[in-house]
C-alpha angles and dihedrals in degrees: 000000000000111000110246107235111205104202119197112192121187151127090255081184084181111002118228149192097273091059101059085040085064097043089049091053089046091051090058095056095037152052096237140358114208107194103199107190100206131230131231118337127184092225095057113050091161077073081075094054094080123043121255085241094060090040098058093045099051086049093053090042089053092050106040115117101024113125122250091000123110130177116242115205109180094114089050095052097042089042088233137133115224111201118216101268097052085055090055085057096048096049108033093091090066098057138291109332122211120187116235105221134161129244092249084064095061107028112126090022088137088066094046091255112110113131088248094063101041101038100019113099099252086001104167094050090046089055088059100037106039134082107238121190106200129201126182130243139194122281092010109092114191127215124211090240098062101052125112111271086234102045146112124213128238101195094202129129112190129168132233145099143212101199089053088046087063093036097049085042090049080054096050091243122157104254095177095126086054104046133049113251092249098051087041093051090048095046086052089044089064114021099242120174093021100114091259139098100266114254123249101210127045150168110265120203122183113180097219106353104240099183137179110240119237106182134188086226076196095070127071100190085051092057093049097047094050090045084055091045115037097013125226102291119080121240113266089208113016120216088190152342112272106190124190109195136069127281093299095062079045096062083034098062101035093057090055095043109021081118088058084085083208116133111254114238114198131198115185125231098147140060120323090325098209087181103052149065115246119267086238087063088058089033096106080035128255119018110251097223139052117307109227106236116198111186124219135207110224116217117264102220125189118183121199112205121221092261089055097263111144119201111201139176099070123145128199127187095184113024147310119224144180119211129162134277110211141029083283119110101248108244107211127176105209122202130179124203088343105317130100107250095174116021091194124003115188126207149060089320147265139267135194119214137185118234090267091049089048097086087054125070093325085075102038081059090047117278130139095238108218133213114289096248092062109134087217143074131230120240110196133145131221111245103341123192090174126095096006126241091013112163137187117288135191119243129200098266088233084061125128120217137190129201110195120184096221093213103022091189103053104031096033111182123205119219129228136182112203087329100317114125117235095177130236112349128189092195129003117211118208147176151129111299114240093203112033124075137157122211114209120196114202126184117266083246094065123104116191099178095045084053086051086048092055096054099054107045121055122256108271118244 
């Protein structure tokens, strides 16, 4: 029997109770429920007023935990706004999809004047065509006569707004019956919504912490610390990520729960541990006062193989990179939002890292690496012979970059994302991801700019 999809589609901006109230019912009815936050839309410019970034994570955060229902968020990261149709032919593959509208969509249908038919792109034959899942709102009665002929009824109700959510929150008005604690808890963090730009850095209270344990298994000193720290039962319900290593278990552990949406708290037992707070800040156990989170946009990276094949999907928190593989120089042609910066850089290749990533290989090939909370990325090859004498630079952290082996066949170039190979790549895609963030939580204690400091200037004697 072919599984019934239930797709919801919204601006959830935020998303609210009431939301997850509706996608609860619906997985209940249904197979599966897809939420797909949307992108951009002409006909909501409030959607411009929080980042992609927040947006994604506050819809992740709303959902979690609900049985047979997952968050898309395709049109989030490519900053697009699929309409209905084209989700029908994105989903069909995956069963019978049906389209979650409210009441308010479809009132006056028998007329010919529901909002569907008269602002919808091809409206009135998607009326006809289409699967519509209904469900009623206040204030927006329904009557049997104006419903979809292909449709099923939610009889529902349920209250909430969105609109009221941002302008409550603009007021300074408590909104906790309308939000869940954690996306409450994030708006707060950051100040969305407020009328200002949102903050970077931010006080983080857990009361108690109840982390998920992330261990260098490695590393003896790192079992017996998380054992002090978190005990030797895992969390039923994690307030955060608590990981015990060096760098490495870091960018381990972010690539497989950045969607957590829980902050990372790292303790160092490793190498320099730029990451992480040092073991002596978690040493009488937790600290008593607020931790200090920064959040992080990881790297989008697409690669494109030399048959044209692009893998996509790829996620790096420190830095993606293309370097030869053979004796060859590696020959790159480098552009940057669409123009050509370097027309042909030879040399052993060139990486782009975020501010977090900048203390990693990007210094080790030169870079001045930058406090974590720059809002740029660092641009630097790897022995470069051309254009002579060309140094890192610093790049607008909303900047595009190419990276396009000029002969594929002789030079060829290999691809990797935070260390991860992704295999012979005629060109390499990055950016900064729209939807994917890590938020990082150090000890008061800790002092990321002094660490930098030390790393650039010699002991003193």
């Amino acid at each position: 029997m072919c599984p019934s999809i239930a797709v919801f589609g919204g601006a959830f901006n935020p998303p609210g109770r009431h939301h997850r109230a509706i996608a609860e019912a619906l997985s209940r009815q249904f197979d599966r429920v897809v939420v797909v936050p949307s992108g951009p839309r002409p006909d909501k410019p409030s959607m411009q007023d929080v980042e992609s970034i927040h947006r994604a994570a506050m819809a992740d955060m709303a959902f979690r935990g609900l049985a047979n229902v997952r968050v898309d968020l395709f049109d989030l990261e490519e900053g697009t706004f699929t309409r209905n149709h084209d989700l029908e032919t994105r989903y069909t593959a995956e069963g019978e999809v049906w389209h979650v509208v409210g009441s308010d969509l479809v009132g006056g249908g028998n007329a010919g004047r529901s909002f569907i038919q008269t602002r919808w792109s091809r409206g009135e034959a998607l009326w006809q065509e289409l699967r519509f899942a209904v469900f009623t709102r206040p204030g927006h009665p329904l009557i049997p006569l104006d419903r979809p002929p292909r449709s099923r009824l939610f009889d529902l109700n349920l209250a909430g707004s969105s609109a009221d959510v941002r302008e409550r929150l603009f007021r300074h008005e408590p909104v906790t019956d309308q939000l869940d604690p954690r996306v409450a808890e994030y708006i707060d963090r950051y100040g969305l919504y407020r009328g200002r730009p949102p903050v970077r850095t931010a006080p983080l209270r857990l009361d108690p912490p109840r982390p998920l344990l992330v261990v260098d298994e490695s590393n003896p000193q790192a079992g017996e610390l998380a054992a002090r720290l978190a005990g030797t039962e895992p969390a039923s319900s994690p307030n955060c990520i608590l990981v015990v290593g060096g760098d490495g278990t870091m960018l381990h552990a972010i690539r497989r729960h950045w969607r957590e949406r829980l902050p990372f708290i790292g303790i160092n037992t490793g190498h320099r541990g730029f990451l992480l707070s040092g073991a002596a800040d978690f040493a009488a156990g937790w600290p008593s006062g607020p931790l200090v989170v920064r959040q992080a946009p990881l790297l989008h990276v697409e690669a494109v193989a030399p048959d044209g094949r692009i893998t996509t999907g790829v996620l790096a928190f420190n830095d993606a990179w293309v370097e030869r593989c053979t004796g060859q120089t590696a020959w790159v042609e480098v552009r940057v939002g669409g123009e050509v910066r370097i027309s042909r850089l030879m040399g052993d290749g060139i990486l782009l890292a975020t501010a977090a990533g900048s203390t990693a290989y990007a210094r080790a090939m030169g870079a001045t690496p930058v406090l974590f909370e720059t809002p740029a990325l660092v641009l630097v090859g790897s022995n470069v012979l051309e254009p002579p004498g060309w140094k890192a630079v610093m790049l607008a952290l909303d900047s595009q970059v190419i990276f396009r082996t000029l002969e594929p066949v002789k030079r060829p170039v290999a691809a990797y994302a935070d260390g991860v190979p992704l295999g012979v790549t005629a060109e390499l895609r990055l950016r900064t991801s729209r939807i994917a963030t890590a938020e990082l939580a150090f000890s008061p204690a800790h002092d990321m700019a002094e660490k930098i400091a030390q790393i650039q200037f010699p002991p003193v004697t």
